[in-house]
GUZADO-222522 format. One record per atom (N, C-alpha, C): residue in three letters; atom name; z, x, y. Coordinates in steps of 0.05 Angstrom, whole numbers. Last residue first. Layout:
% residues N
- code  site  zz  xx  yy
- ala  CA  Z  X  Y
...
//
This chain:
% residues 253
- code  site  zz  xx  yy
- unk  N  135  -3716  -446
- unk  CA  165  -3722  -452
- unk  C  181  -3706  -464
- unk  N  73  -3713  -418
- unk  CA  101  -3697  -436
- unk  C  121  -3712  -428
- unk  N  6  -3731  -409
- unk  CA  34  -3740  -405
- unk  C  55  -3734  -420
- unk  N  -69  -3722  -387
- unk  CA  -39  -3717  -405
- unk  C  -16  -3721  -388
- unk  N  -127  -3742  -386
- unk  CA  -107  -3739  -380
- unk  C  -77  -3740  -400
- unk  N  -194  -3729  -403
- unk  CA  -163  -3730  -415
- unk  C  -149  -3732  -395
- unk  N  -251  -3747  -410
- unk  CA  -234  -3732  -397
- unk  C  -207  -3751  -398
- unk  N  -288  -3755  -475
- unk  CA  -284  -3760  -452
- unk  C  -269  -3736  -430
- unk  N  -325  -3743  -522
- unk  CA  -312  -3732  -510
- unk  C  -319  -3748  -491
- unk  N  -370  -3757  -546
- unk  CA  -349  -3772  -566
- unk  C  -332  -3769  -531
- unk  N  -419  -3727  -550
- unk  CA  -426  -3749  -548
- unk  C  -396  -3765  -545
- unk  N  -394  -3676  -571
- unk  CA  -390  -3680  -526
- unk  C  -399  -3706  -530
- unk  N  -344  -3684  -604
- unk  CA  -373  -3675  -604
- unk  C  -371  -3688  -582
- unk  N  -291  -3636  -615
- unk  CA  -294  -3659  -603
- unk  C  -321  -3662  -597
- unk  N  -272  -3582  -614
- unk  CA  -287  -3586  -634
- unk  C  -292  -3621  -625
- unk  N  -266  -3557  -559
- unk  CA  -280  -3545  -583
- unk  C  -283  -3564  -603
- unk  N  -228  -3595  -528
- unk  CA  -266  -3587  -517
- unk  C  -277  -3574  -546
- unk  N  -195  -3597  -565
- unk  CA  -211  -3620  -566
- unk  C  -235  -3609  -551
- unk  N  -170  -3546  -576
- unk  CA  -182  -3554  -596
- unk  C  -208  -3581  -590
- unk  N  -155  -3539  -513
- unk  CA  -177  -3525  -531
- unk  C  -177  -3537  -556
- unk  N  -116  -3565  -522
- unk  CA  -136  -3579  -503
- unk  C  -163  -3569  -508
- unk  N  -77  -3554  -551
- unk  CA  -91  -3584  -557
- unk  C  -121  -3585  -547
- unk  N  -59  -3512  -527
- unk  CA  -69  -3515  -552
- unk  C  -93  -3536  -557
- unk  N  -38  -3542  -483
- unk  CA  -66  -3515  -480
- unk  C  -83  -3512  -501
- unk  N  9  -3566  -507
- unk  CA  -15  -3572  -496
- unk  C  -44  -3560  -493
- unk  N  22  -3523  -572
- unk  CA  27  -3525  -543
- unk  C  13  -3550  -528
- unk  N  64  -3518  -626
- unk  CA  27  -3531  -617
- unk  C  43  -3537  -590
- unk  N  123  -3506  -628
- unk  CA  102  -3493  -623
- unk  C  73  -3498  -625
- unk  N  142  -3560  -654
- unk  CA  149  -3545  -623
- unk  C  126  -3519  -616
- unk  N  83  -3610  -673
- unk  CA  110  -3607  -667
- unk  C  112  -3565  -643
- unk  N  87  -3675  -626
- unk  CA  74  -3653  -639
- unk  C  96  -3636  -646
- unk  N  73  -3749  -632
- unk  CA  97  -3724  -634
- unk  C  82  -3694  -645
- unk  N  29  -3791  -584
- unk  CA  37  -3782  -611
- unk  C  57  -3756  -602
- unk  N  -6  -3839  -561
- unk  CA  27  -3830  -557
- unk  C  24  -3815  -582
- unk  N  -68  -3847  -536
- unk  CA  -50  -3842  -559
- unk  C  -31  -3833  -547
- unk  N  -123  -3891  -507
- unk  CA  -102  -3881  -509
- unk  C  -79  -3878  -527
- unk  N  -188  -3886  -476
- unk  CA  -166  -3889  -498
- unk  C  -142  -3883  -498
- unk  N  -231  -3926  -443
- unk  CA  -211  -3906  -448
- unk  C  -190  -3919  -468
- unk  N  -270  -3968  -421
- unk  CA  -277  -3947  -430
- unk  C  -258  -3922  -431
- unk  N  -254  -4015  -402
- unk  CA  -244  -3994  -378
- unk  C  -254  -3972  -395
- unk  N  -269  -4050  -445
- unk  CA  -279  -4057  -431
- unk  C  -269  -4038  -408
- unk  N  -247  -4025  -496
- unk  CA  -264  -4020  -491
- unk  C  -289  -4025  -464
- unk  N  -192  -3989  -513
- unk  CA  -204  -4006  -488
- unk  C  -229  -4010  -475
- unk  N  -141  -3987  -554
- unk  CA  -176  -3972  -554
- unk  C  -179  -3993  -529
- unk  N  -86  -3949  -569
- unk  CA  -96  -3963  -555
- unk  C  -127  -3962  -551
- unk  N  -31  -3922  -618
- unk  CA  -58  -3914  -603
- unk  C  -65  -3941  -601
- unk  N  21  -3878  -622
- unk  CA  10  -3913  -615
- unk  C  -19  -3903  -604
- unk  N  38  -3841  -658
- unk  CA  54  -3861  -651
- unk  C  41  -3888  -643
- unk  N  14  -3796  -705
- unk  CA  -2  -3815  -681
- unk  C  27  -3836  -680
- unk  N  31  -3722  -701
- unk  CA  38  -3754  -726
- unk  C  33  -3779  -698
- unk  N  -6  -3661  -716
- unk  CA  4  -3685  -690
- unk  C  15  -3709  -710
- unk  N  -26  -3623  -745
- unk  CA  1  -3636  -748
- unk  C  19  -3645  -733
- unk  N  -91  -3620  -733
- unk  CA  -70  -3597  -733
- unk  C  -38  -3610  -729
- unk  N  -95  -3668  -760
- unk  CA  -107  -3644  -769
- unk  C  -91  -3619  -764
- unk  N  -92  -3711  -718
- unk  CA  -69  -3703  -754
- unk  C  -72  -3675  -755
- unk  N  -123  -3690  -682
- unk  CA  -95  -3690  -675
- unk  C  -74  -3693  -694
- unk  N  -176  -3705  -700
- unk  CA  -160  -3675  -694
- unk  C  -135  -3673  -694
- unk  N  -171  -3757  -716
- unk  CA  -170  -3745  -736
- unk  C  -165  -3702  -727
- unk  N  -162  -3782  -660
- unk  CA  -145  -3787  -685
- unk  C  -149  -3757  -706
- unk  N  -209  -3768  -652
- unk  CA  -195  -3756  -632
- unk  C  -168  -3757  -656
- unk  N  -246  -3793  -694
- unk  CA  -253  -3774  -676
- unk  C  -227  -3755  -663
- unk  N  -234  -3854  -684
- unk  CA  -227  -3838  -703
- unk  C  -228  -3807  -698
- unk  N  -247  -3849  -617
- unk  CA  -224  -3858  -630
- unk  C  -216  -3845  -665
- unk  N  -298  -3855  -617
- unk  CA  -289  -3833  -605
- unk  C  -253  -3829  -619
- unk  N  -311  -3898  -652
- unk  CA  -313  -3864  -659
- unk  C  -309  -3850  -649
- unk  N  -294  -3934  -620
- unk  CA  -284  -3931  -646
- unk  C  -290  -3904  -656
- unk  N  -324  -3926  -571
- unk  CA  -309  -3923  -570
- unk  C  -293  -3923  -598
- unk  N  -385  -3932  -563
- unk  CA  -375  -3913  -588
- unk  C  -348  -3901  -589
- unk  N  -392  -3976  -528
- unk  CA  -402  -3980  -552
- unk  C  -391  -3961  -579
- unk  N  -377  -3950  -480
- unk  CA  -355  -3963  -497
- unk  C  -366  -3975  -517
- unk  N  -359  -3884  -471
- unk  CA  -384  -3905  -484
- unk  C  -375  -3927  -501
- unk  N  -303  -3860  -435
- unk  CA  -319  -3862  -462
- unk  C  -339  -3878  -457
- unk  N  -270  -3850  -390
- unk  CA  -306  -3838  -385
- unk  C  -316  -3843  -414
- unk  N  -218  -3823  -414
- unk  CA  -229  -3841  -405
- unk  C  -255  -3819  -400
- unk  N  -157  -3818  -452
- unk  CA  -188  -3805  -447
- unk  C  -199  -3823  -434
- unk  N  -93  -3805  -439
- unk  CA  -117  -3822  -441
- unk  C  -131  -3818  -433
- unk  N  -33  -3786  -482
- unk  CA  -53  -3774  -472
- unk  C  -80  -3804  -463
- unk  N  30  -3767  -482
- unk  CA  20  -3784  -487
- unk  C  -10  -3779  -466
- unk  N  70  -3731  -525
- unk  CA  50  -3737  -514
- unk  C  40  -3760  -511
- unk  N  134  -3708  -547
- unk  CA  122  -3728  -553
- unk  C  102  -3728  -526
- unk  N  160  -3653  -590
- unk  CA  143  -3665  -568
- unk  C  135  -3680  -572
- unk  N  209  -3644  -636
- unk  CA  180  -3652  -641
- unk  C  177  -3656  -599
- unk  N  266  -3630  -622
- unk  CA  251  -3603  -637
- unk  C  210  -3619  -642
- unk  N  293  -3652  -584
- unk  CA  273  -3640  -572
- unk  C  260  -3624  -601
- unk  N  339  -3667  -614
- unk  CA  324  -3687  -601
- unk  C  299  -3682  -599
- unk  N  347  -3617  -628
- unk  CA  339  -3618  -648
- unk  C  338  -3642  -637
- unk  N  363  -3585  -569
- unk  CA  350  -3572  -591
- unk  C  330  -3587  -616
- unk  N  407  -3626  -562
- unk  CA  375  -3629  -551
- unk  C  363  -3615  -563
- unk  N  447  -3600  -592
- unk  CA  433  -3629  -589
- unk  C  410  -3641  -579
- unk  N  459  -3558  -584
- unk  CA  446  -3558  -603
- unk  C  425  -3588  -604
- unk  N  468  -3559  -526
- unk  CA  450  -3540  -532
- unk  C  443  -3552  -551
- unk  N  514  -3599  -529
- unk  CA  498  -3603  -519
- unk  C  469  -3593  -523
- unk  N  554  -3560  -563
- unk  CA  541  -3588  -572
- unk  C  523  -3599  -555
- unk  N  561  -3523  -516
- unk  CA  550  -3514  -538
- unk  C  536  -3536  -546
- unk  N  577  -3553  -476
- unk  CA  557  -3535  -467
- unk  C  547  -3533  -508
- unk  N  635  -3568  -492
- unk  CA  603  -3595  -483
- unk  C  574  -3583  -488
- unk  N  655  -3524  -497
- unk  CA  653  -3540  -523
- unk  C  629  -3565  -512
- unk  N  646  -3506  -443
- unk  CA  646  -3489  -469
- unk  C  638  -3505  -484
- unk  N  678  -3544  -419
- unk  CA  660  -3544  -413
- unk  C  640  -3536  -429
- unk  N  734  -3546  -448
- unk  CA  716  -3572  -449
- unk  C  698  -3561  -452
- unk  N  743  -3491  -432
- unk  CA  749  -3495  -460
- unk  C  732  -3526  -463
- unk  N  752  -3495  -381
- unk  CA  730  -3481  -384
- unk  C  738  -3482  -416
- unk  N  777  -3531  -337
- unk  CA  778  -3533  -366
- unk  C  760  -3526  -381
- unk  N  782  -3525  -278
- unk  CA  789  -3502  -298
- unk  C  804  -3511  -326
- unk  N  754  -3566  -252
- unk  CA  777  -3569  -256
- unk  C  791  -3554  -272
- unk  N  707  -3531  -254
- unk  CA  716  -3536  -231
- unk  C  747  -3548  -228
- unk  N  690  -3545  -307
- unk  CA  694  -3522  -297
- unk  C  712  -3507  -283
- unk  N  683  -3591  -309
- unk  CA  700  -3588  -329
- unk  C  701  -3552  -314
- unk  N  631  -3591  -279
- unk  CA  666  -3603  -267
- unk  C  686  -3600  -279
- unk  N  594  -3574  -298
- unk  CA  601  -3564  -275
- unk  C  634  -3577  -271
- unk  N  592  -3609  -347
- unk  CA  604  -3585  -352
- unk  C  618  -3576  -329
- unk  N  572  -3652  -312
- unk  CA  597  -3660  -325
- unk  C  610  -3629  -330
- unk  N  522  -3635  -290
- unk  CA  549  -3641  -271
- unk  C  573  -3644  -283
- unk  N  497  -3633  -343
- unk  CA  507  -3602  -341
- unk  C  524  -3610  -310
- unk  N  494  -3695  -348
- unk  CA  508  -3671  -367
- unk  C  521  -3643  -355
- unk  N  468  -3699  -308
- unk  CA  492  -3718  -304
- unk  C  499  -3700  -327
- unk  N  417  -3673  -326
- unk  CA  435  -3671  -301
- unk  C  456  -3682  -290
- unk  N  402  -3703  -367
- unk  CA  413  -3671  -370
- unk  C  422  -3669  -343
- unk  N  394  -3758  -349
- unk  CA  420  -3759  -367
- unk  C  422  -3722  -373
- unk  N  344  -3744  -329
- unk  CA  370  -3752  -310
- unk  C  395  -3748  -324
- unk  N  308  -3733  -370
- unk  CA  320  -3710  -351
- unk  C  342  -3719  -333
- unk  N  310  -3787  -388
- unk  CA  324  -3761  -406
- unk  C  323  -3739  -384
- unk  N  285  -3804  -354
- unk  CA  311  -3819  -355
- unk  C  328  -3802  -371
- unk  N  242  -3776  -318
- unk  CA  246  -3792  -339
- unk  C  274  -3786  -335
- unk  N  229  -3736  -269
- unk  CA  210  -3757  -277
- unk  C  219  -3769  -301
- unk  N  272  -3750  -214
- unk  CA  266  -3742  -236
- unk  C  242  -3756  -253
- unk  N  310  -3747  -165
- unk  CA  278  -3767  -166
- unk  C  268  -3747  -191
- unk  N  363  -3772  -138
- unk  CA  354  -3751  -157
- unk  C  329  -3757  -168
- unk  N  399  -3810  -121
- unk  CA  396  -3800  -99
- unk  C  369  -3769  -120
- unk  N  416  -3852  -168
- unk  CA  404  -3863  -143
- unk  C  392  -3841  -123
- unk  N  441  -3811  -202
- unk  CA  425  -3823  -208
- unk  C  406  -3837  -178
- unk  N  474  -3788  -165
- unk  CA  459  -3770  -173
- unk  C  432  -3796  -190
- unk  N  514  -3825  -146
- unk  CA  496  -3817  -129
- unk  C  475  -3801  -143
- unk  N  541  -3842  -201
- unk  CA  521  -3857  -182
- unk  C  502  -3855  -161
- unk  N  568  -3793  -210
- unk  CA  543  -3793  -235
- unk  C  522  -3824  -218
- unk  N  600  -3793  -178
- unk  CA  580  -3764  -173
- unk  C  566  -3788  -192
- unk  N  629  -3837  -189
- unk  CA  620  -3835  -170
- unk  C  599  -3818  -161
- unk  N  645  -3827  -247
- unk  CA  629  -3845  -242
- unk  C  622  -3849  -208
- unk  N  674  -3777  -238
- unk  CA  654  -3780  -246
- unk  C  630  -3802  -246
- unk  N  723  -3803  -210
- unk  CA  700  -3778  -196
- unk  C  673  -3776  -211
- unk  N  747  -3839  -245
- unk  CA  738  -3841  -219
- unk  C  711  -3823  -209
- unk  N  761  -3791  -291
- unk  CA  731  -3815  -289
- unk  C  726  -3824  -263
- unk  N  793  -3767  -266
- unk  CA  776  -3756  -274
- unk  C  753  -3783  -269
- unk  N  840  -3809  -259
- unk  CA  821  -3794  -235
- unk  C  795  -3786  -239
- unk  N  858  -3817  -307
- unk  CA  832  -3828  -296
- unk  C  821  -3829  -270
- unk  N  873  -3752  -340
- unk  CA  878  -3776  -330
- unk  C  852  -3796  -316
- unk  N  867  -3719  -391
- unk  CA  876  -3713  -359
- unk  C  879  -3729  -345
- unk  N  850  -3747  -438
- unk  CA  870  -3720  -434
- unk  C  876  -3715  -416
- unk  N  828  -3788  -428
- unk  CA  850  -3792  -440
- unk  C  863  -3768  -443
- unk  N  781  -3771  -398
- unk  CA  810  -3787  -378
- unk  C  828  -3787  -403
- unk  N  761  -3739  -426
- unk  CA  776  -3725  -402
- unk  C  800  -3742  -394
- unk  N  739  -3763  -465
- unk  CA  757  -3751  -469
- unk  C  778  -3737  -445
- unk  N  712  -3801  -433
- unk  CA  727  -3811  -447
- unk  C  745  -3788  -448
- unk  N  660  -3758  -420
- unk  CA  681  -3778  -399
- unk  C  699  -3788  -410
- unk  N  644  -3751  -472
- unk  CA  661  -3734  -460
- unk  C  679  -3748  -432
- unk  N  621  -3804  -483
- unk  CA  643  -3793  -495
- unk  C  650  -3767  -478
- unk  N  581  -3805  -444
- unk  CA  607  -3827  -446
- unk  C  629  -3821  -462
- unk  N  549  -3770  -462
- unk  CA  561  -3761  -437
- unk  C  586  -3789  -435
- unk  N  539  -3785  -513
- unk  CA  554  -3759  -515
- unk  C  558  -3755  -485
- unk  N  502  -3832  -498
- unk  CA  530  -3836  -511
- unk  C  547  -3810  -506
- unk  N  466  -3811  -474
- unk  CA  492  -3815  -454
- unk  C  506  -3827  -468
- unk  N  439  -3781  -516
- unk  CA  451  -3767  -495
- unk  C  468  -3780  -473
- unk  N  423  -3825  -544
- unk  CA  450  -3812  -555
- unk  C  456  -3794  -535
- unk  N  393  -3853  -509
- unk  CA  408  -3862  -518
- unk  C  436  -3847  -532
- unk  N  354  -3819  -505
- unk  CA  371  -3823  -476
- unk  C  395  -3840  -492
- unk  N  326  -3823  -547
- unk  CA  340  -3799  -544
- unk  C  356  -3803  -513
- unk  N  304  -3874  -557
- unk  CA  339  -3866  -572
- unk  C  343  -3839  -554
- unk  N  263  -3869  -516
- unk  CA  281  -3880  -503
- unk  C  314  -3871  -525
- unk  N  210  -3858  -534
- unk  CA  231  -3831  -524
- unk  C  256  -3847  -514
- unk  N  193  -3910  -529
- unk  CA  190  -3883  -552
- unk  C  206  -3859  -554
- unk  N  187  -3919  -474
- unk  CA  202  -3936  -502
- unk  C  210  -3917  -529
- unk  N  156  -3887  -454
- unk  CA  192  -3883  -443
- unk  C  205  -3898  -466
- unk  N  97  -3886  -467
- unk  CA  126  -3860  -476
- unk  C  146  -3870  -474
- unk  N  107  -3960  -501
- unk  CA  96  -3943  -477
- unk  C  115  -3910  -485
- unk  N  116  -3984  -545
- unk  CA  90  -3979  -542
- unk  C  84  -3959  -527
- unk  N  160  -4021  -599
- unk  CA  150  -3991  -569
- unk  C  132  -3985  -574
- unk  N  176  -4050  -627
- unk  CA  168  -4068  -607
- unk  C  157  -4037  -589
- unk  N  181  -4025  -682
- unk  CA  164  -4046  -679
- unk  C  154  -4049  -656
- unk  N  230  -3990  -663
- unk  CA  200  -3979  -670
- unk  C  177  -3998  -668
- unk  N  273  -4026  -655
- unk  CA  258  -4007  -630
- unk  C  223  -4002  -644
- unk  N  274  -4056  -709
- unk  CA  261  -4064  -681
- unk  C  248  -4046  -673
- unk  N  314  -4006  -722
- unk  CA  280  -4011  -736
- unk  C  263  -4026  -717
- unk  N  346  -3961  -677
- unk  CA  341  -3982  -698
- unk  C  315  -3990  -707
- unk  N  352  -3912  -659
- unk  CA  325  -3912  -677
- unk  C  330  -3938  -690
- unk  N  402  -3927  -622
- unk  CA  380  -3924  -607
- unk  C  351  -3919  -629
- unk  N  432  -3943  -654
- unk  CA  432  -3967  -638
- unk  C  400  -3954  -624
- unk  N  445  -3896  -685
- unk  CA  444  -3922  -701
- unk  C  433  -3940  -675
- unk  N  454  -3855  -637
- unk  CA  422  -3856  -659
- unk  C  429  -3882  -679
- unk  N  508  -3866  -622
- unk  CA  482  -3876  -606
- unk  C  454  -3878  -621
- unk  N  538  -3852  -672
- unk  CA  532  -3883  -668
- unk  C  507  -3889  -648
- unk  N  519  -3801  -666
- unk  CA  522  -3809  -694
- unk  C  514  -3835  -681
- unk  N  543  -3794  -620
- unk  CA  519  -3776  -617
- unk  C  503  -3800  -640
- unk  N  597  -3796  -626
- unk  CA  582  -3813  -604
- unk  C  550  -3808  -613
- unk  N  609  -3769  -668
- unk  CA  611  -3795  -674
- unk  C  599  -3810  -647
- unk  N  609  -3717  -646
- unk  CA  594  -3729  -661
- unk  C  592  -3753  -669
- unk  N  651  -3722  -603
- unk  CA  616  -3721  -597
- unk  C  600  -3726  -614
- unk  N  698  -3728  -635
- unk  CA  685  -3753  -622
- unk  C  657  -3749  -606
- unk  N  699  -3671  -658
- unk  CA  691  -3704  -680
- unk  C  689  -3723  -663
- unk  N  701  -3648  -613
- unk  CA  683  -3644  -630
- unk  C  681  -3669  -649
- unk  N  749  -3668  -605
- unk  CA  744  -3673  -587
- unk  C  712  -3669  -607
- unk  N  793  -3647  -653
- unk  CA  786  -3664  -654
- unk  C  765  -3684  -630
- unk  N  779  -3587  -640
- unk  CA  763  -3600  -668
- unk  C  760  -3633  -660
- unk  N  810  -3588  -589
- unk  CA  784  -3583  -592
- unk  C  768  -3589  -621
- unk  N  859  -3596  -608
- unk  CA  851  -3620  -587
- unk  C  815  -3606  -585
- unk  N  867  -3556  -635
- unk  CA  861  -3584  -651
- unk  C  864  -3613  -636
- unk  N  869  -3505  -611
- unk  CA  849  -3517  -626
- unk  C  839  -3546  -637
- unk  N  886  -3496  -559
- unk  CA  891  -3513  -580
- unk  C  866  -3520  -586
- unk  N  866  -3446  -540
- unk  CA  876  -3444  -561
- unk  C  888  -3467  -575
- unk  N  830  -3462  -502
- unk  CA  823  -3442  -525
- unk  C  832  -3443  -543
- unk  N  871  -3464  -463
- unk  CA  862  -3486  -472
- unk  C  849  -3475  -494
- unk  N  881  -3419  -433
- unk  CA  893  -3417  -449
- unk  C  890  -3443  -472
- unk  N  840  -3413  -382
- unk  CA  837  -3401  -412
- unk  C  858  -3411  -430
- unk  N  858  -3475  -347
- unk  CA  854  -3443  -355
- unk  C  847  -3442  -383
- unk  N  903  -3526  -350
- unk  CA  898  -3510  -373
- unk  C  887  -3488  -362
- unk  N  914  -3557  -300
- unk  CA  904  -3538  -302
- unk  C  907  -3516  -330
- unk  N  923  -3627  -308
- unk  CA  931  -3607  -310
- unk  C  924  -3581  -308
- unk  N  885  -3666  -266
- unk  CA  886  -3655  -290
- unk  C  909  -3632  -287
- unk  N  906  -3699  -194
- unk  CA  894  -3695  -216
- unk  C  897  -3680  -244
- unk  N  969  -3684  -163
- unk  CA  944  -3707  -172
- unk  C  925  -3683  -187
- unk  N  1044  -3692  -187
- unk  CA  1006  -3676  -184
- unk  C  987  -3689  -187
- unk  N  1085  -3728  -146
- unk  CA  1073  -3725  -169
- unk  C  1048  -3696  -168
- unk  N  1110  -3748  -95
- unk  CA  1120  -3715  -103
- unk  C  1116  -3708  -136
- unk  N  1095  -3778  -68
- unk  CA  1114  -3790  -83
- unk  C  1120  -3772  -105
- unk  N  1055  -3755  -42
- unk  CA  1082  -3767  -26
- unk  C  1103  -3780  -36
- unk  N  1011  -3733  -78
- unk  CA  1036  -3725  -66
- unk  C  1051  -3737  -54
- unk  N  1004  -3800  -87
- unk  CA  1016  -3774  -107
- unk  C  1025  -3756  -101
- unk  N  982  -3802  -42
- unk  CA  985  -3828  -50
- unk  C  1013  -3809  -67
- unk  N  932  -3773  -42
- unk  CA  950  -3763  -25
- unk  C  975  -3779  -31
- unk  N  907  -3789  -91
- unk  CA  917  -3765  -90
- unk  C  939  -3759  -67
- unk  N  891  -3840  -71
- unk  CA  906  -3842  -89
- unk  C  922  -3810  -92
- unk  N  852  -3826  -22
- unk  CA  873  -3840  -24
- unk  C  901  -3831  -47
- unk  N  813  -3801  -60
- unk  CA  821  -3787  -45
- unk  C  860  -3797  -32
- unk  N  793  -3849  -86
- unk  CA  808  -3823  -105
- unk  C  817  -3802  -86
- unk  N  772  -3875  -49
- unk  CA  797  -3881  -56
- unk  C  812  -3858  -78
- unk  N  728  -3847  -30
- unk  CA  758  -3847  -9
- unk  C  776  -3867  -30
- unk  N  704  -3851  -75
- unk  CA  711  -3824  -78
- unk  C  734  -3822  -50
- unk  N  690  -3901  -75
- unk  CA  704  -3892  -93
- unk  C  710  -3863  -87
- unk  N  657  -3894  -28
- unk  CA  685  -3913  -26
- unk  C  697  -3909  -57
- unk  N  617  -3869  -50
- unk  CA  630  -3862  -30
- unk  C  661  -3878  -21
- unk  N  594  -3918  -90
- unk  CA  603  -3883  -92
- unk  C  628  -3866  -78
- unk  N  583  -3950  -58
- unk  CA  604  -3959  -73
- unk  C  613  -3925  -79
- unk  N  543  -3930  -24
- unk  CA  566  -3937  -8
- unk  C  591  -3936  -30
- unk  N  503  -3919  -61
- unk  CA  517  -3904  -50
- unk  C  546  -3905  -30
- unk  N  493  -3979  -78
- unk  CA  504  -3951  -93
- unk  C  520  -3935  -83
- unk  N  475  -3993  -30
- unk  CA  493  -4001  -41
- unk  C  514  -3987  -57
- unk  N  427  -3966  -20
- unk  CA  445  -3955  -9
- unk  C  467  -3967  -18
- unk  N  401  -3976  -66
- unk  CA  412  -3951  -64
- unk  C  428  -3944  -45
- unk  N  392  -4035  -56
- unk  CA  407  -4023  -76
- unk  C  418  -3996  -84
- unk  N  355  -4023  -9
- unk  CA  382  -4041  -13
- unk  C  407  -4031  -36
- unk  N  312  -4007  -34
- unk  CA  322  -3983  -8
- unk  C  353  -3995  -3
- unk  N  295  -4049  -69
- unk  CA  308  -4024  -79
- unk  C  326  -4005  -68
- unk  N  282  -4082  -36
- unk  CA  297  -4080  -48
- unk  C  315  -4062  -65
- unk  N  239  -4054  -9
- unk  CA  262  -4061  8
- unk  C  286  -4066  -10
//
């Protein structure tokens, strides 16, 4: 109930931000201003040095979010996937806070209005399964709009730094897998056991859990981009001794 409260909340505030940006525009013509961004077009392309220097503030968002999001803590205290995977939401909505930034200081703060209104409903109204796929869909809405307000020179320059950036967030997989149906007397060996496939073929173990009283195990670990799941899965029916072997369930990030 509470929640069904809070979303509609959201949504209302959303919506009442977007009749007031509506407001404010008509607000502008009658006082014989332009509402919203200037219309650059293609020809934005060519300043370059509102584009280099827009480039040095993605990196510097990107830069400071990975200081706040791999601090040393984090590593100490994360256990579960979402903890673990959590810097990388971290520098992806730093680099969506920085491009919001740059719009309103180059076009005005209409811009942000609208954004922070789309970017409330989409969060509240968008049933994703992690917090890093929400922050790529509040991304590629941001391009969509840099679009739409024909600043296809933003959008371009988001789109690219974006590509590379997940590229190399995304260049390890992170799993998280639990066997159950073990013997919970030979649950430590099932454990070394499973451990020791998963170095083997150049998994790195993030967190592993032994339980012996629900008879299951459980590892978070990073693989890297080409070892598939499928991969995995055949290695463990194959070389995993059936005394050891449970049944797996699996979990991607």
């Amino acid at each position: 109930m509470i929640i069904r409260i809070v979303r509609l909340t959201t949504m209302a505030l959303g919506l009442a931000l977007l009749a007031t940006i509506a407001w404010s525009q008509q607000l502008t013509n009658l006082l014989g201003g332009e509402a919203g961004p200037p219309a650059e077009g293609w020809r934005g392309f060519t300043d370059i040095a509102f584009l280099f220097d827009a480039l040095l503030v993605l990196v510097l968002a990107a830069v400071l979010g990975a200081v706040i999001g791999y601090h040393p803590k984090h590593r100490l205290t994360a256990d579960t996937l979402e903890e673990i995977e959590a810097p990388k939401v971290h520098i992806l909505y730093a680099v969506i806070g920085a491009i919001i930034g740059i719009m309103v200081v180059k076009y005005g703060l209409v811009i942000g209005f609208v954004v922070f209104g789309i970017g409330g409903l989409i969060r509240f109204r968008t049933v994703l399964r992690s917090a890093n796929l929400t922050g790529h869909v509040i991304f590629v809405t941001l391009i969509g709009l840099s679009c739409g307000l024909d600043l296809p020179h933003v959008a371009v320059l988001a789109t690219i730094f974006g590509f590379f950036m997940i590229h190399i967030l995304d260049a390890r997989i992170t799993y998280r897998i639990q066997v159950w149906g073990l013997v919970a007397e030979r649950i430590n060996s099932a454990a070394a056991a499973y451990r020791k496939l998963l170095e083997q073929n150049g998994c790195r173990i993030v967190n592993e859990k032994k339980n012996p009283a629900k008879e299951r195990l459980t590892f978070i670990f990073h693989t890297k981009r080409q070892v598939t799941r499928s991969d995995l899965q055949d290695l463990i029916d194959a070389h995993i001794d059936p005394s050891l072997k449970g049944s797996v369930d699996w979990e991607v990030d």
